[in-house]
C-alpha positions as CSV (number, residue, x, y, z in Angstrom):
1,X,108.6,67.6,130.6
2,X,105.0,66.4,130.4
3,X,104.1,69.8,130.2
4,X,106.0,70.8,127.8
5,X,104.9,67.8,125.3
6,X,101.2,68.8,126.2
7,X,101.7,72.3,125.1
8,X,103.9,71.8,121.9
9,X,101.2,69.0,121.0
10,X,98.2,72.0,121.4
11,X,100.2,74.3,119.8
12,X,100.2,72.0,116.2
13,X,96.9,70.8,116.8
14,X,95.9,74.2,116.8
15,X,97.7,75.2,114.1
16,X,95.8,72.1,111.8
17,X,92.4,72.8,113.4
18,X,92.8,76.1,112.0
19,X,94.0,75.9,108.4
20,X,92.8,71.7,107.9
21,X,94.8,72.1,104.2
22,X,98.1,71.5,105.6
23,X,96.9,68.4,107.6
24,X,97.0,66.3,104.6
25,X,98.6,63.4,105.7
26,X,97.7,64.1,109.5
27,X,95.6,61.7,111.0
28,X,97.0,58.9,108.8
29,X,97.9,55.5,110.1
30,X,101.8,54.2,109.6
31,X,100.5,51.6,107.0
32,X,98.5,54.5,105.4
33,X,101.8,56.7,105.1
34,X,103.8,54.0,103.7
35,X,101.6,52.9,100.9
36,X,101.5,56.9,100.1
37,X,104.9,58.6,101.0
38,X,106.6,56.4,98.5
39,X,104.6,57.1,95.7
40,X,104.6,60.8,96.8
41,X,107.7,61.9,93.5
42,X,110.5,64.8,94.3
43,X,111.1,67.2,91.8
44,X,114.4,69.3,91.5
45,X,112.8,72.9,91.9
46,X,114.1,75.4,89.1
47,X,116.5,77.8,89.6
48,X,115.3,81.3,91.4
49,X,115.0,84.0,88.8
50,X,117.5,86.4,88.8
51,X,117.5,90.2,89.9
52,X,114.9,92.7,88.2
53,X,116.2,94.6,85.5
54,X,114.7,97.9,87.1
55,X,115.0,98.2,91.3
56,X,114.0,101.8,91.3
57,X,110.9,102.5,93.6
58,X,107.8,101.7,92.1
59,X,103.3,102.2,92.3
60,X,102.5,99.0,93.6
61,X,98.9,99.7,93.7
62,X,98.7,100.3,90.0
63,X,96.5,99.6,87.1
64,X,97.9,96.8,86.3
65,X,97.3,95.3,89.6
66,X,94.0,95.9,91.3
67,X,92.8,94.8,93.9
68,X,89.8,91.7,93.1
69,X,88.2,90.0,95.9
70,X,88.4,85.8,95.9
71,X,86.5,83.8,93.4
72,X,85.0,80.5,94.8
73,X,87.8,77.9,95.1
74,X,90.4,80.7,95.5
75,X,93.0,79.5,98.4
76,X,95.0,81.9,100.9
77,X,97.2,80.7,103.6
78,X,98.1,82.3,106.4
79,X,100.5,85.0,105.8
80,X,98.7,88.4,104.7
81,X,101.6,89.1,102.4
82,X,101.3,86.3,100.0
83,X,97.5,86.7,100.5
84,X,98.0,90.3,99.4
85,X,100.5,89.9,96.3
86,X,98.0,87.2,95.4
87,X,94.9,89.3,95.5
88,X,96.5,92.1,93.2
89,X,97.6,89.7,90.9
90,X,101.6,89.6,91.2
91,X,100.9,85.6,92.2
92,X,98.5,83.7,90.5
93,X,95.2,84.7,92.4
94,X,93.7,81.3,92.4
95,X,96.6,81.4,95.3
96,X,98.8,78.3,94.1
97,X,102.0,79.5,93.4
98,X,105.6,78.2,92.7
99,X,108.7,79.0,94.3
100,X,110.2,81.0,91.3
101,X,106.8,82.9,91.2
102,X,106.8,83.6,94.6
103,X,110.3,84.8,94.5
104,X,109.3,87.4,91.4
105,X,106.3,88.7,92.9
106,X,108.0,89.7,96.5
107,X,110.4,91.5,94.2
108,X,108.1,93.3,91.9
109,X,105.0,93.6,94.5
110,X,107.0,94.2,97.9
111,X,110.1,96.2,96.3
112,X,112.2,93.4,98.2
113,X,114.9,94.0,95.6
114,X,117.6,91.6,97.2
115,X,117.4,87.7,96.1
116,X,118.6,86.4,99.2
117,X,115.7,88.5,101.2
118,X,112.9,87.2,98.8
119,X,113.8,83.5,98.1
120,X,113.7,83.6,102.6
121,X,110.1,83.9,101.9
122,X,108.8,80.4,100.3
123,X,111.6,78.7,102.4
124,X,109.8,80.2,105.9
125,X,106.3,78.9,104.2
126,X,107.4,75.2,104.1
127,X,107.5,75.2,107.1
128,X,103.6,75.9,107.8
């Protein structure tokens, strides 16, 4: 058992050593979390978008999509897809993105033309 808490505990640490964004409230004593988590507001997230009017296959590496290399304050996250459809515009390329946009970009960028496969995607990135 102690084994198994050591190696789930250098497995997370791992994970925040290597992308320090998501350890924002790491490291934070319990007094510091209180004063914070309650001031921290939940939104209701806006309905996903709805299907794309044309699901026929598609360029994806088109004109009005290149390619363009990060600007200085740019942010990409660990999965290359996202980091991808960000880079060739279909997401915001500054990288911060929201749900809805997310869910529109897999569908236009990836041809994932099925809702429930596409709104998987920012529900699996919470969790990083």
């Amino acid at each position: 058992m102690r084994y198994l808490s050591f190696l789930s505990t250098f497995i997370f640490a791992t994970r925040v050593v290597a992308f320090p964004a998501y350890a924002s409230l790491a490291g934070l004593s319990e007094r510091e979390l209180n004063a914070i988590i309650p001031t921290l507001g939940a939104r209701e997230p806006a309905p996903p978008p709805g299907p794309l009017p044309d699901t026929s296959a598609k360029l994806v590496n088109d004109a009005a999509h290149p390619w363009k290399p990060l600007r200085p304050g740019d942010i990409r996250g660990p999965c290359p897809g996202l980091n991808t459809l960000a880079s060739h515009g279909y997401l915001p390329r500054n990288g911060v993105a929201t749900p809805a946009q997310i869910i529109t970009a897999t569908m236009e960028g990836a041809s994932q033309s099925v809702i429930p496969d596409s709104s998987f995607v920012p529900d699996v990135h919470m969790l990083y």
